[in-house]
C-alpha positions in Angstrom: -3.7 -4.3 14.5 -2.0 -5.2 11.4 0.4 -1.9 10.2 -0.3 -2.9 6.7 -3.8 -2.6 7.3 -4.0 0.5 9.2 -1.9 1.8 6.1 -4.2 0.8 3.9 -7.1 2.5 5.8 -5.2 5.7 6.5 -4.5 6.4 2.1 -8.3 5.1 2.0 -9.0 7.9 4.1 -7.0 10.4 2.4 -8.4 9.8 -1.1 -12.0 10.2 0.9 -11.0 13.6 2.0 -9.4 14.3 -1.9 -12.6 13.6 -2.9 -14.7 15.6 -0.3 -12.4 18.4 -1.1 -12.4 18.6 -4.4 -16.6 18.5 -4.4 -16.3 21.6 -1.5 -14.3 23.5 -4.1 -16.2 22.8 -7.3 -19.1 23.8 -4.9 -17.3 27.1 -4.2 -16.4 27.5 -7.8 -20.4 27.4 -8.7 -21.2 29.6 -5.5 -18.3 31.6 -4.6 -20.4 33.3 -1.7 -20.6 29.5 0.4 -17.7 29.9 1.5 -14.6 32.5 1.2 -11.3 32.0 -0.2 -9.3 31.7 3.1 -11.1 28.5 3.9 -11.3 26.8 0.4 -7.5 27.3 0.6 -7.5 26.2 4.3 -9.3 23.2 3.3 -6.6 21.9 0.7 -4.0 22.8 2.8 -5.5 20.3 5.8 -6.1 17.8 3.0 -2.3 18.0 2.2 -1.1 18.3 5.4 -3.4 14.6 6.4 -1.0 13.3 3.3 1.6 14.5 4.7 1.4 12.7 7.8 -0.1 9.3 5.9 3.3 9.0 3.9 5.2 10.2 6.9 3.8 6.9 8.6 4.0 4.6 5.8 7.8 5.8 5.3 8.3 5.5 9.2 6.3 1.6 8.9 8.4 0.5 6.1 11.9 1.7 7.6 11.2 0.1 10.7 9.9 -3.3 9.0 14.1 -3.2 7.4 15.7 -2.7 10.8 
């Protein structure tokens, strides 16, 4: 598979899950009895952790593309 292509899906995944998140915790804002605090911020931080690991690999991809 192309790496600039799986790049390109991986950030297209991330802004999914931005987006998914973001609509869980306006949710929670509107009904704060959905879902407790803990796992609203357990949420984000598995949404930042997944961005994390998509720039670790585009960092990696683009270092190894110079060697």
């Amino acid at each position: 598979m192309d790496r600039v292509r799986l790049a390109y899906d991986l950030v297209r995944a991330y802004v999914y899950a931005l987006v998914l998140a973001a609509l869980a915790t306006v949710v929670w804002l509107l009904a704060p009895e959905v879902a407790a605090t803990p796992q609203v911020a357990g949420l984000w931080f598995a949404v930042a952790g997944f961005g994390v690991l998509v720039l670790v690999t585009f960092l990696l991809t683009q270092y190894s593309r110079r060697i």
